[in-house]
C-alpha positions in Angstrom: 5.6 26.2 9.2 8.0 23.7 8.4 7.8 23.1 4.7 9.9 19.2 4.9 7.1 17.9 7.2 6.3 14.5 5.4 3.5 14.1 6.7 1.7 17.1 5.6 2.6 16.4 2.3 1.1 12.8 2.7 -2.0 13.8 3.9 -2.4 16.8 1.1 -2.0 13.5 -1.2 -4.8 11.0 0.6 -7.1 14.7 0.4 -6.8 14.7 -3.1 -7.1 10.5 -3.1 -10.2 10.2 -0.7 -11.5 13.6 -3.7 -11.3 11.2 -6.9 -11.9 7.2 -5.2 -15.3 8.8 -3.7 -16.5 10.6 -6.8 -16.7 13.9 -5.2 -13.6 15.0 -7.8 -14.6 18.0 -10.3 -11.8 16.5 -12.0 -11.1 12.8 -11.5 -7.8 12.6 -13.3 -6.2 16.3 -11.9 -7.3 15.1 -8.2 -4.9 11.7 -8.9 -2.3 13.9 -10.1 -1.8 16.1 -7.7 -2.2 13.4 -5.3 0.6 11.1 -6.9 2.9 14.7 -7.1 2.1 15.4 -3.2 3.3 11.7 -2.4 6.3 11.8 -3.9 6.6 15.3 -2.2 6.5 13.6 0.7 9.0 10.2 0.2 11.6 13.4 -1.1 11.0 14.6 2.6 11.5 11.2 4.8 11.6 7.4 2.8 11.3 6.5 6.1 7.4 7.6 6.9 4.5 5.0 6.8 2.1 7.9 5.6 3.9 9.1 2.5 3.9 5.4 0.9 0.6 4.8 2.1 -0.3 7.6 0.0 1.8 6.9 -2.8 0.5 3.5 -2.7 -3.0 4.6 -2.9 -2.1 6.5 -6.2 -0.8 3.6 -8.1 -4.0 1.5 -6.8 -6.2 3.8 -8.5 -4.5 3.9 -11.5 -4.3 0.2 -11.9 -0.6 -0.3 -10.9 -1.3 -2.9 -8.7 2.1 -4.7 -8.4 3.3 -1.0 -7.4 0.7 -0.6 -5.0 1.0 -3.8 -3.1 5.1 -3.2 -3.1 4.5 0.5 -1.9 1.9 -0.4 1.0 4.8 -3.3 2.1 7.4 -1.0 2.4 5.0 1.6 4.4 4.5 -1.4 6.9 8.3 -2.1 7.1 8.4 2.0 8.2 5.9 1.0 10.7 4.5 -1.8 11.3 2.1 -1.1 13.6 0.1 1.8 11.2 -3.4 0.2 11.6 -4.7 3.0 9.0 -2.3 1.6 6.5 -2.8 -1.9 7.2 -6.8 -1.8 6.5 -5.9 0.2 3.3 -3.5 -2.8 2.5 -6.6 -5.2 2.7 -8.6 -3.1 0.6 -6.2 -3.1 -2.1 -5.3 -6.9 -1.5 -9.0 -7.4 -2.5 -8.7 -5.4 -5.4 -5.6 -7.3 -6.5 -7.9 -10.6 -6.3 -6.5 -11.9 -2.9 -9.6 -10.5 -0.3 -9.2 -14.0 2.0 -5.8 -12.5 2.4 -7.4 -9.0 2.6 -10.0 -10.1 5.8 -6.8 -11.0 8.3 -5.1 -7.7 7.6 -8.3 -5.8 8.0 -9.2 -8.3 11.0 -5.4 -7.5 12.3 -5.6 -3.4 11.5 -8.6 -3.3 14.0 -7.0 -5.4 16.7 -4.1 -3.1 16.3 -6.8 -0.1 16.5 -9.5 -1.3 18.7 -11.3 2.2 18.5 -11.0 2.6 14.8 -12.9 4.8 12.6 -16.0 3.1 10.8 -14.5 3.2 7.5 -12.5 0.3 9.0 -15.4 -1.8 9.4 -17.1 -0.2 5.6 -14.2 -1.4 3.8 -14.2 -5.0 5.6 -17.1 -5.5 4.4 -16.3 -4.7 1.1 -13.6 -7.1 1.3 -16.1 -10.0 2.6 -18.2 -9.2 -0.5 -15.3 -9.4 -2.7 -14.4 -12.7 -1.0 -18.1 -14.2 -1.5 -18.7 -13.9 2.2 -22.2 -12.3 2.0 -23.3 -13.1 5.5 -20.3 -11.5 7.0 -20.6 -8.6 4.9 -24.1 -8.2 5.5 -23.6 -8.5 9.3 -20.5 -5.9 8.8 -22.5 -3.5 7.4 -25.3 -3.3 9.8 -23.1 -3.2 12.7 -22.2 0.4 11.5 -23.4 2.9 14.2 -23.0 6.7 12.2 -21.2 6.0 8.7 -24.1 6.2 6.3 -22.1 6.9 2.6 -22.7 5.7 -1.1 -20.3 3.2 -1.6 -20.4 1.8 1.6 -24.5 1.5 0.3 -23.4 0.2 -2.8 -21.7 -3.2 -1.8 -24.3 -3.4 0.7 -26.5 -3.4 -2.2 -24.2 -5.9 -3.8 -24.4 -8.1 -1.1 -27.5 -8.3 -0.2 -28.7 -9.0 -3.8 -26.1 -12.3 -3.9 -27.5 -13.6 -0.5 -30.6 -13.5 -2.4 -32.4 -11.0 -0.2 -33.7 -8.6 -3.3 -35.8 -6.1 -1.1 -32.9 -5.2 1.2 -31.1 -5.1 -2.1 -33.5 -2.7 -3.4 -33.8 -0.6 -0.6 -29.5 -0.1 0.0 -29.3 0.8 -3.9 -31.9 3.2 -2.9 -30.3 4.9 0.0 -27.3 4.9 -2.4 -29.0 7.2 -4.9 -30.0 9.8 -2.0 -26.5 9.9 -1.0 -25.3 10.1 -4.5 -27.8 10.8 -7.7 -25.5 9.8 -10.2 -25.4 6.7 -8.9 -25.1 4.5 -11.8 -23.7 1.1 -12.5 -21.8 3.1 -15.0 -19.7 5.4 -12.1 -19.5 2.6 -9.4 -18.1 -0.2 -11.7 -16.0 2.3 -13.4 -11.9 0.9 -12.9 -11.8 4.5 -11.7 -13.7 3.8 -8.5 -14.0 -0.2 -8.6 -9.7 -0.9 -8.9 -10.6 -4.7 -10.0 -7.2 -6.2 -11.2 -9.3 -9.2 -12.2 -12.0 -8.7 -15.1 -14.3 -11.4 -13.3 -14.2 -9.5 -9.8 -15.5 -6.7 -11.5 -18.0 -8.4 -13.2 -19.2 -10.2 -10.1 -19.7 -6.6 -8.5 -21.5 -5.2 -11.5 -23.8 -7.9 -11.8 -24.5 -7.9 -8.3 -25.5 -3.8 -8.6 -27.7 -4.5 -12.0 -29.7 -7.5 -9.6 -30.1 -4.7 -7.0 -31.7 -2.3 -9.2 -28.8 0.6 -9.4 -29.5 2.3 -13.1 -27.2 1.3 -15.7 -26.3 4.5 -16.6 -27.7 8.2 -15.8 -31.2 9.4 -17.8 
């Protein structure tokens, strides 16, 4: 219907994003590529839309590009400040890049900005309070979730509970995790492919984290 409808185009992108950073992809690597060729579909249509750097962003997170990312999700907040979906994506990737006390004010900020945001706001907050050692608040983040009930969400509850100490809870998120996804696998989830770590030793503290929770190291 109109074919130079940015957003569209950005969305197509995050689709094919969301696809490969879950694990639901058939194809991890053709999901990022048509997501990075949607993006730039959709900055060719209007440099001046939030959605199609946010997108574009994403790509380069996942493919390790942090610097670009970071850069990317800046100038998506300059096209609008106020874009409280970008912003908590900003904090997840801040975390990522090793900076997650930076990360918990801009997701803190995204859902003052959003009061009514969607509860993958809150699951990827309390990621970032993992990342930041902040088990507590991570803890407490998770369990305030009323519906959302997904694997990685599970997984760095896992995480979480198993470096407060509390092994049974531990236990029994890594197990909800494998419901939700049986190939569940320190393998998959500590993958650079789904764990974006710029920092070896923030991906080590996540993996070792999963192995004291009891997640499999690898599939049988």
């Amino acid at each position: 219907c109109d074919p130079r409808l940015a957003k569209a185009y950005s969305k197509m992108a995050m689709s094919h994003m969301v696809d490969a950073c879950c694990g639901w992809a058939d194809d991890h690597d053709v999901s990022l590529e048509l997501a990075r060729r949607w993006a730039v579909q959709a900055i060719a249509c209007d440099d001046g839309d939030s959605w199609s750097y946010w997108a574009f962003a994403n790509y380069h997170l996942y493919t390790l590009n942090h610097g670009v990312a970071l850069e990317a999700f800046r100038k998506a907040l300059e096209c609008n400040p106020n874009d409280a979906d970008v912003l908590t994506d900003y904090a997840l990737c801040l975390s990522y890049a090793g900076r997650a006390e930076e990360g918990i004010e801009h997701a803190r900020k995204a859902m003052r900005l959003n009061p009514f945001h969607y509860e993958w706001y809150t699951s990827q907050l309390g990621q970032i309070y993992f990342d930041a050692r902040q088990y507590d608040k991570a803890i407490t983040t998770f369990a305030s979730l009323r519906s959302l009930d997904s694997a990685i969400m599970r997984i760095y509850q896992a995480a979480s509970f198993a470096a407060a100490g509390n092994q049974q809870q531990a236990q029994k998120s890594a197990k909800r995790a494998l419901e939700l996804d049986a190939g569940a696998t320190l393998e998959k989830w500590t993958d650079p492919k789904l764990a974006p770590y710029r920092d070896a030793a923030y991906l080590e503290h996540f993996r070792k984290n999963l192995r004291k929770a009891g997640l499999p190291e690898r599939a049988a």
